[in-house]
C-alpha angles and dihedrals in degrees: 000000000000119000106239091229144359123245119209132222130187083263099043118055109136139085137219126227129208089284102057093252122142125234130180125236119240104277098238079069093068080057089067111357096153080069101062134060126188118223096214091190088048099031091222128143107205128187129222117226102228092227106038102028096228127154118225125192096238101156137021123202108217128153092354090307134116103221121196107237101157122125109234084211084059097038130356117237098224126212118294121338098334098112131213133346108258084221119071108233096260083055096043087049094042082045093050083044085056103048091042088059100047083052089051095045098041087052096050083052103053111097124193122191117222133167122237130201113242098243095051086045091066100039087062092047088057094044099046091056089052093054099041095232134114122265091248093049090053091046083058102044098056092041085060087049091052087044086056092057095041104020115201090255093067099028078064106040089056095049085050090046086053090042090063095040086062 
């Protein structure tokens, strides 16, 4: 009886066809190969997302070629010869969604202690009521419209630029 796939080893990253000929994997796969299986009926190489466990259909062996098959909205192809995400694309998203908030969150959390002088004190209490908004909100607003003007990048090339004048 025929095994139903092929698991791979660091020794051991190659298939067989029909024939009995040998024929090497593509080499992305000896990065991760606990990851892949081949499906020697189907002559298939599929790939495992790390979170979910998933197996996803990335390569078919036909006529002595590896073919690309994948779906890039199941698992994304990345650059070169790096192979294959080792998340599928649902947990990658749900991953980026996750970072994004802890950014967020890490952001909203940050507090930072200024003085103000009592006359612009008032006039963002004043404006801030206006504008229905909170003093902190305002205080940002108006900082993203100065970075607009003077992004980091240069802030900090020109203070650079002073350092080494000095």
């Amino acid at each position: 009886m025929e095994k139903e796939f092929i698991i791979f080893s660091k020794d051991f990253l190659f298939i067989e066809d029909n024939l009995g000929n040998k024929h090497d994997v593509p080499q992305y796969v000896s990065k991760a190969f606990k990851r892949y299986r081949y499906y020697s009926n189907e002559g298939i190489l599929r790939k495992q997302c790390v979170e979910c466990k998933t197996w996803h259909d990335v390569m078919m062996f036909s006529e002595g070629k590896w073919i690309d098959i994948h779906h890039e909205d199941e698992i994304h192809l990345m650059k070169g010869i790096s192979g294959f995400s080792p998340r599928c694309s649902k947990c990658s998203e749900e991953q980026e969604n996750k970072e994004k908030l802890k950014e967020i969150e890490e952001e909203k959390n940050q507090k930072f202690s200024l003085y103000i002088k009592p006359s612009n004190k008032k006039y963002l209490e004043l404006a801030s009521q206006l504008q229905n908004m909170n003093m902190s909100d305002l205080i940002n607003q108006i900082v993203e419209k100065e970075k607009e003007k003077n992004s980091v990048e240069k802030l900090a090339k020109k203070l650079y630029e002073n350092l080494i004048k000095k």
